[in-house]
N, C-alpha and C positions, 0 to 999 in steps of 0.2 A: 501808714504808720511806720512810725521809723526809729530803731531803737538804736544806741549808741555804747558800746565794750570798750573799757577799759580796764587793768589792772596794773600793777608793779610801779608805785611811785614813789622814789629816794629822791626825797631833796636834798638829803646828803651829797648825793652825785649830780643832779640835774637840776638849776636852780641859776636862771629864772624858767618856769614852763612854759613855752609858747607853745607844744602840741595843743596845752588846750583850748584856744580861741580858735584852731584849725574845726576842732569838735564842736563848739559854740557856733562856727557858720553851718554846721549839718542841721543846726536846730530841730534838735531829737525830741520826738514826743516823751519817751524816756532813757534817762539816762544810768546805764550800769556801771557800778562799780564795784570789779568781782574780787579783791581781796587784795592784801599789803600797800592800803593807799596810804601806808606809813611806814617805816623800818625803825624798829628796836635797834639803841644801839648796845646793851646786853641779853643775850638769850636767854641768861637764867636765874632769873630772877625767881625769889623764891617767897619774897615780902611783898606781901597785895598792898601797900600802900607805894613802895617803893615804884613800883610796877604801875600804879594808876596813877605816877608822880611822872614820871617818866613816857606812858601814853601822851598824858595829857598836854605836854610840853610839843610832842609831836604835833598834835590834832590840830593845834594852834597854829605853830608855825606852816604847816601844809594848808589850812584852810585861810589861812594869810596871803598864799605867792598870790600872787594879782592876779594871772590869768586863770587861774583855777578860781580864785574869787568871783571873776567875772561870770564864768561860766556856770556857777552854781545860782550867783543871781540870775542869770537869763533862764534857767530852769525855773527858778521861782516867779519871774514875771509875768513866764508865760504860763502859768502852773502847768508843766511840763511836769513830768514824776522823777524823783531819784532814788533808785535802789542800790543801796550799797550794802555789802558782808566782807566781814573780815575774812583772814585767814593764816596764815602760821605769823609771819613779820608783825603784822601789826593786833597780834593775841598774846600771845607768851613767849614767841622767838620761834627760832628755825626748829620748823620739824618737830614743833614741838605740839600736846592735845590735851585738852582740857578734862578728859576721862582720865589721863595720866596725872594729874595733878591736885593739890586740894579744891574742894568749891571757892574755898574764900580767893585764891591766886585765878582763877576761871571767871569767877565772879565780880573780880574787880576790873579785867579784860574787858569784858562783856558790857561792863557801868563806865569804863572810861568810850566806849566806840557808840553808847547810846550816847552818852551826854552830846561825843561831836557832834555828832547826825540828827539831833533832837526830832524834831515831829516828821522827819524821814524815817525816825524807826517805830516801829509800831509794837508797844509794851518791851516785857523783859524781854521776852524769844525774839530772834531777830530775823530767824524765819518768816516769810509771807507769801501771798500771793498777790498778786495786781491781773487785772485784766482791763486790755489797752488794744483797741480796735479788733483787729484780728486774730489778735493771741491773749493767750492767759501764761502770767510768767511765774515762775516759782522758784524765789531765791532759798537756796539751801544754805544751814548754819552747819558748814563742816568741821569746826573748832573744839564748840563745848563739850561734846559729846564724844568723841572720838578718841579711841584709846590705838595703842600701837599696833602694829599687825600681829605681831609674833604672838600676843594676847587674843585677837578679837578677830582672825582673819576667816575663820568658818563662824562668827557669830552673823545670823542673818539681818542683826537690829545694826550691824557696826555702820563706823562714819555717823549714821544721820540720831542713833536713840531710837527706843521703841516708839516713844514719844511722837515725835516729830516723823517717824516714818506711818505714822497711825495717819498724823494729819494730811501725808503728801499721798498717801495709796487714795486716802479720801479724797480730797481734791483732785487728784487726776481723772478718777471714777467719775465724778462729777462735772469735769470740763465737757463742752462742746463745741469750742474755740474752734476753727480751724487751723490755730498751730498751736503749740506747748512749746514753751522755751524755760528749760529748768536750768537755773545757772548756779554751777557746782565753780567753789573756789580753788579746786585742785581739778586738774585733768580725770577724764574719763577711765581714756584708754591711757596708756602706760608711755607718755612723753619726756617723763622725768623720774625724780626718786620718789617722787609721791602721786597716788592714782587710785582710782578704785579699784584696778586693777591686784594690787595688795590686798583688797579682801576678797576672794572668788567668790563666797555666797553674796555677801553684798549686793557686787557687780554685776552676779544673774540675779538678782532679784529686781536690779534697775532695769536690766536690760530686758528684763521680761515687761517689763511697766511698756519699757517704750519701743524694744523692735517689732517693728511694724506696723506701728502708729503713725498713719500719716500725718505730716505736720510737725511730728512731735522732733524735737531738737536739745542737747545741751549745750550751754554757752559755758565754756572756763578760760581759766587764765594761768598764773603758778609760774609757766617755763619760760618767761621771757623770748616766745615767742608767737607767731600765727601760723594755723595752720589748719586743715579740714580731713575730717578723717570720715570713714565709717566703715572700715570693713566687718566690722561686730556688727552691720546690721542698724548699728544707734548711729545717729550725723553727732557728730561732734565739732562745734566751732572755736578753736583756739585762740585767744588775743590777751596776751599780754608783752610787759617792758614798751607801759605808755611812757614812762620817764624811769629813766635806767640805762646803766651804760653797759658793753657787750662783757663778757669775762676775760676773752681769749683778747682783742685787740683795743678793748675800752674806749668803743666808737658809742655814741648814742643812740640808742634805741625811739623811735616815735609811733610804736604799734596801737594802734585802735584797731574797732569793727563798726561797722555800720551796716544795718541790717533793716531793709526796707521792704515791708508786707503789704502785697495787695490780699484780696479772699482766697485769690487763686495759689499764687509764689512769693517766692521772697528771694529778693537779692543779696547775696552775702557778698561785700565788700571789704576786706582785709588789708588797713595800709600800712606800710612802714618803711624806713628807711631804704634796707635792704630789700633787692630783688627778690630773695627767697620765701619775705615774707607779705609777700603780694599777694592779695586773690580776689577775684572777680568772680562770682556761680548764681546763676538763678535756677533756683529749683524750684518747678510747677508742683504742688501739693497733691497732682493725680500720681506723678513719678518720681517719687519719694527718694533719691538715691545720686548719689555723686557721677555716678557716668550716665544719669540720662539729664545732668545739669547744661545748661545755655551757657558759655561766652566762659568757661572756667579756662582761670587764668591764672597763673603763678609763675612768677618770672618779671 
């Protein structure tokens, strides 16, 4: 089974996409798509119609560029699965949370990113789970819900709502999957200005869910880059700036992930342009952990 990461798409900047037909010959049973697969071009908007005026003109044009067209029919042909969730760029703007804001300005976020994604998203919450061969995946809505740290950072319900943490503590309780892939739109561990890390209860309360659960893994995106982390204990798989260009030298970014599960391991394959954000790891499901991984590679 073979799942496919992407995040960070400006067609402002990158246009036309050929990364994605590179992703189309992986021919992913499922395909991820972990947040800003659109860029606001104002952050603060403050009229929910102006705001759902302004999505929607996005959704369009991005679900337009050819090769991303392509590639979402090849999903559908093969009914291959597409999970996608927003996150800051393509909800209300940079850094920006929908706990902060009115419901009607959150709520029309929320109604312009169902409409794109029509019978890809399942009802209002855009949270779900799927479960697809060897794993059970659980996309997280890190948007609606989530208020700023200086407010919520000892709250234990922060980021996810009591709500939505009610369903994910259940469903994991419930899993027998031999992996868990929980795909958080923002970083885990603390790679950028935004992370679970900002809330410390939060953060132990995930990381209680999942260190030491073998199998168990998060997939994010956000920094515009890849990378593999676990020193907390939790594996975390970074992939993002599938289309987006660098800050510093405004080279192209081509980052995916591709992540191929027997019962036993999973290959994590990380490509992009740059050397640095290369990686190759098979971890066996008995030795749950980064340095007893096969063939890890970066560089």
């Amino acid at each position: 089974m073979k799942i496919a990461v992407a995040s960070c798409t400006k067609l402002q900047q990158i246009n036309p996409q050929p990364v994605w037909l590179e992703i189309l010959n992986e021919k992913p049973d499922v395909l991820v798509l972990a947040g800003d697969n659109i860029y606001l071009e104002h952050d603060h908007h403050d009229d929910p119609e102006l705001l759902r005026a302004e999505l929607d003109v996005l959704y369009k044009k991005q679900f337009a560029e050819p090769n991303f067209k392509s590639l979402l029919s090849d999903i559908r042909d093969r009914n291959a699965k597409l999970l996608a969730v927003y996150d800051d760029h393509d909800f209300l703007g940079n850094n920006r949370y929908g706990g902060d804001s009115s419901p009607a300005l959150r709520d029309a976020a929320r109604a312009a990113f169902v409409h794109a994604f029509g019978a890809d998203v399942d009802g209002a919450n855009i949270y779900r789970k799927l479960s697809a061969g060897p794993a059970d995946i659980f996309l997280l809505d890190e948007r609606y819900y989530r208020t700023e740290p200086a407010t919520s950072a000892h709250d234990r319900d922060a980021i996810l709502g009591a709500q939505q943490w009610d369903w994910f503590e259940k469903g994991l309780a419930a899993s027998h999957a031999n992996f868990v892939v929980v795909v958080s739109s923002t970083t885990f561990h603390r790679f950028g200005d935004e992370s679970w890390e900002q809330y410390p209860t939060a953060f132990g309360r995930m990381r209680g869910l999942l260190q030491g659960r073998q199998g168990a893994m998060i997939v994010s995106g956000d920094v515009h880059r890849n990378a593999l982390y676990d020193d907390s204990g939790v594996l975390e798989v970074v992939s993002s700036g599938v289309a987006r260009k660098g800050l510093v030298f405004g080279a192209a970014r081509k980052n995916y992930g591709i992540l191929t599960f027997t019962e036993a391991a999973v290959n994590i394959e990380l490509r992009g342009l740059k050397a640095g954000d290369r990686y190759n790891a098979t971890i066996a499901r008995s030795n749950w952990r980064l340095d007893q991984a096969s063939d890890l590679y970066n560089g």
